[in-house]
N, C-alpha and C positions, 0 to 999 in steps of 0.2 A: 411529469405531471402537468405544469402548465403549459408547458410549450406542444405537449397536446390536446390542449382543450383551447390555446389562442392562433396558435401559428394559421392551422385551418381559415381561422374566423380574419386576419389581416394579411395571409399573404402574400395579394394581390395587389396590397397597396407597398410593399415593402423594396427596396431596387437592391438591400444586399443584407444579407444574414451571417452575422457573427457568432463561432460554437469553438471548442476549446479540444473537441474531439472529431475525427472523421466518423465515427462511429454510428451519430448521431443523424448524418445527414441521409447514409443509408437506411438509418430506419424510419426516416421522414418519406422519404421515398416510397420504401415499402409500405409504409401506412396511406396514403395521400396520394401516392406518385407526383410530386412536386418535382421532382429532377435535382439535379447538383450547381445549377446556374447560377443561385443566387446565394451559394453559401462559399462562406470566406472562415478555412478552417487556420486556427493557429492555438498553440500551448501558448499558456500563460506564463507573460514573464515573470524570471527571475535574476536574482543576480550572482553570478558568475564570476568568479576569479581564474581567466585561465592559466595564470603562474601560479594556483595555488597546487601545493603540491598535495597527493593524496594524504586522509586523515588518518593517522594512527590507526593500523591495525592491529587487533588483540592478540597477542598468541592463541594460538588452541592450546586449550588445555582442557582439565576434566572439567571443566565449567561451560556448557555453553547459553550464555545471555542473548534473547528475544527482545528484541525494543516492538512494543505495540503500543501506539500514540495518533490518538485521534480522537473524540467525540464518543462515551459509553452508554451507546447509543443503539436503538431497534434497526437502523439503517446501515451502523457499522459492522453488525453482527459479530455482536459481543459473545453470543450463546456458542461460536467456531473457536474461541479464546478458551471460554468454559470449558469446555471437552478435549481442545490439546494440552491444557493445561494439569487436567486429572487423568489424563491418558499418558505425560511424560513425570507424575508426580509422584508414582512408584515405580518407575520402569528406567534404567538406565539405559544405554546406547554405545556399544563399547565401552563400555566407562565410565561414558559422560554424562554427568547430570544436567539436564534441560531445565535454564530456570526464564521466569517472562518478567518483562520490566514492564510495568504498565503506566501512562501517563495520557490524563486528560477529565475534561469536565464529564461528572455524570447527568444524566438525563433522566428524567423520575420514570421515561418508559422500560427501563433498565435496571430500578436500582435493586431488584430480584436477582437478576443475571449479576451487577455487580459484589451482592454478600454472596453468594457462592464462591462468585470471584475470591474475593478476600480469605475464604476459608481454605483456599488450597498454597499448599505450603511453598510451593515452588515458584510463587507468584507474590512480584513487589509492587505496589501499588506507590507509587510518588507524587501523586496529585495531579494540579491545573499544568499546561504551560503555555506562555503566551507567542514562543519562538523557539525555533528548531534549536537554537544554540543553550538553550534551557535543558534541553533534554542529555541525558549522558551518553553519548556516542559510543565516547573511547573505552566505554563499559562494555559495549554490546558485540555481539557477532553477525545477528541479523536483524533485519528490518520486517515486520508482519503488519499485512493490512489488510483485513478479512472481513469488505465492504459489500450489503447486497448490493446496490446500487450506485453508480457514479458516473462522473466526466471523467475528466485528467486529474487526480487530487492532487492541491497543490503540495500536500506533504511529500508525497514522492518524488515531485517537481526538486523537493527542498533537499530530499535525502540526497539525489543522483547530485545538485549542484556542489552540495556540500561533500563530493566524494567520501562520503559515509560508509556504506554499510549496501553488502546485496540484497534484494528485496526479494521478498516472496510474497503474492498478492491473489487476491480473490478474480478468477478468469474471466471478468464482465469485458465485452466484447472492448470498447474505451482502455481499459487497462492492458490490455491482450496489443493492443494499437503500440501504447506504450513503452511495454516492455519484451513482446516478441520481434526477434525471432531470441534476443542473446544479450537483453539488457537487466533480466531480470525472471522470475520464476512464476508463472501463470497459476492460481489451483483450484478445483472446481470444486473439492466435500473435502471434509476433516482428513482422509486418506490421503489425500493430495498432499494435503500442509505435513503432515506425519512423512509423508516418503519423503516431501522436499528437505525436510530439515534431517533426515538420516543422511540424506543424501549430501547433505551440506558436510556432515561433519567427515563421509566418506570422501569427498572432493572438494573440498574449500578452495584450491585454485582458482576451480573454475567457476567456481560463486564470485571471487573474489574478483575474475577481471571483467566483470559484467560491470564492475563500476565506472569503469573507464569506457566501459561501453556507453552506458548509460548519458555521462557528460558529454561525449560527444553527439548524443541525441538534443541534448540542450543548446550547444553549439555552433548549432546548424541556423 
């Protein structure tokens, strides 16, 4: 939004431009043809323990916990929550019942999207949080974050440090940066998120070492 209505207008006075995704700068490019000269891409720091050893992970069992935490919000796209959530709220999976942990501020463009939310039975709603360590990990299986629009969010920043939890995320070019080719699970419509997480419970290994992937993404 702003930085395509200013960038334009200052960026011939500017000698170096700071952005948090590579993503970004190719599509300045393409709008502008500015080139890549003046931009200086880096993720945002976090902090990192590399003797920490990875976080408890949960057995499988016939329970499988969704941690979705972020902002219940028109830009998080809450209404992709909405629908996997009535989509896995009569339908088991092997077995397994699919439940969603939910955590974060509502946003009044949203709070439609959110009582539906609340009506669906396989769905825990926990409130605010102010830090990842807030949130219950050692409950969950996976990580979901089904953003239209982003940088690098720093929650996933937070998940991959805190060797948490494998992610499954909305395929905006920024996050595709992040977690492709093997750090993490891209998805572009509700189908997406629906095969990933079958697929999770059909191969959890291989979810599970994308974590290690992932921190050494941070690492670097």
């Amino acid at each position: 939004g702003h930085m395509l209505e200013y960038l334009p207008r200052f960026y011939k006075y500017l000698t170096s431009i700071s952005t948090d995704n590579y993503s970004v700068v190719k599509q300045m490019d393409k709008f502008f043809g500015f080139g890549e000269g003046k931009y200086q891409v880096h993720y945002q720091p976090v902090v990192v323990d590399e003797q920490k050893e990875k976080r408890f992970q949960r057995p499988l069992d016939n329970n499988i916990n969704i941690l979705w935490a972020s902002r219940i919000d028109y830009q998080k796209n809450i209404s992709i929550l909405v629908e996997l959530a009535k989509y896995f709220q009569s339908k088991h999976y092997k077995g397994k019942s699919i439940n969603f942990i939910v955590a974060g501020s509502i946003e009044k463009n949203s709070k439609n999207d959110f009582k539906a939310l609340k009506k669906i039975t396989n769905v825990n709603y926990i409130g605010e949080f102010n830090k990842i360590e807030e949130l219950p990990l050692n409950d969950c299986d996976l990580f979901l974050y089904t953003s239209r629009s982003d940088g690098i969010p720093m929650i996933l920043l937070e998940i991959m440090a805190q060797r948490a939890l494998p992610i499954m995320a909305s395929g905006l070019d920024s996050i595709k940066e992040l977690l492709l080719p093997d750090k993490g699970v891209v998805c572009s419509t509700t189908q997406d998120f629906i095969n990933a997480i079958e697929n999770y419970i059909d191969n959890p290994d291989v979810y599970k070492n994308s974590i290690d992937k992932g921190l050494s993404l941070i690492l670097i």
